[in-house]
BAVOVEX-825669 format. One line per 8 residues: their letters; for each residue x, y, z of C-alpha. Coordinates in Angstrom, 1 decimal. Each point is the difference from the previous one (the first is absolute). Last residue first. Layout:
// BAVOVEX-825669
A> X:Y:Z  ...
***
This chain:
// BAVOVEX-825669
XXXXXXXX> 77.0:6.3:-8.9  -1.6:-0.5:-2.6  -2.4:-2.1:-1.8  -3.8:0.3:-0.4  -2.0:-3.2:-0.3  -4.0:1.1:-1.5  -2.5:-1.9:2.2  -3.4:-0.8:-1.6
XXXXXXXX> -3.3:-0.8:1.9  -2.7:-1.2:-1.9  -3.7:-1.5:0.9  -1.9:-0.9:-2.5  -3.6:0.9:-0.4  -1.0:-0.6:-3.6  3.3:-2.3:-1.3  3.2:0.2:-1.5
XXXXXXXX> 1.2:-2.9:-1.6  3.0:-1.8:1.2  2.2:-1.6:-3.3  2.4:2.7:-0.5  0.4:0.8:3.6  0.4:-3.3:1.0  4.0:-0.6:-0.3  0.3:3.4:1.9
XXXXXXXX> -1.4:-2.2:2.9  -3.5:1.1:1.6  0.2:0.7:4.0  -3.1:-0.6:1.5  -2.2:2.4:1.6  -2.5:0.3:-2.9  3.0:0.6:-2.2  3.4:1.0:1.7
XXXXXXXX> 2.7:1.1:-2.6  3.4:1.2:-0.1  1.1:2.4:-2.2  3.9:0.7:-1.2  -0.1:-0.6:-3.4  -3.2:0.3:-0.8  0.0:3.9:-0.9  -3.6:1.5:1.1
XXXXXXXX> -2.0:2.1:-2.2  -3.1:-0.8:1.5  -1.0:-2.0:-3.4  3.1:-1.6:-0.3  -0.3:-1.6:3.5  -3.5:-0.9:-1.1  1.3:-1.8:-3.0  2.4:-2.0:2.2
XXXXXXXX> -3.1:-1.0:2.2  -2.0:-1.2:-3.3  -2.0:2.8:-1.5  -3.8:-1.2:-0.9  -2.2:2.9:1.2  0.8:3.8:-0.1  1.1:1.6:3.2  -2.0:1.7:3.1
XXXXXXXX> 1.9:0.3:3.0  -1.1:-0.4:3.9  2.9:0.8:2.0  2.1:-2.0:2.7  3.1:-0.5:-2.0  -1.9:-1.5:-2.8  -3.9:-0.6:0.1  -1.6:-0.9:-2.9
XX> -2.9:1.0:-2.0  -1.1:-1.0:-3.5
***
């Protein structure tokens, strides 16, 4: 299925939940945020959100420093 993340068109396999997707892209959960489809999805929801053909993600990483 395709689905947009960051801006870019990506092809991944069919019935991962959003948590599973972060897995997938090899991305640590623990300090994501979220925005599905232009809203914001809770960490509570990632478990139980579907990903969908044509979804729209954009997925900020928190960096610390200073």
């Amino acid at each position: 299925m395709t689905v947009t993340i960051n801006g870019e068109a990506r092809e991944i396999p069919d019935g991962f939940n959003v948590a599973e997707l972060l897995g997938h892209l090899g991305i640590a959960a623990d300090r994501v945020a979220i925005e599905r489809n232009r809203d914001i999805l809770p960490r509570a929801q990632w478990h139980g959100t579907a990903v969908e053909t044509n979804d729209s993600y954009e997925i900020v990483h928190f960096v610390g420093g200073g």
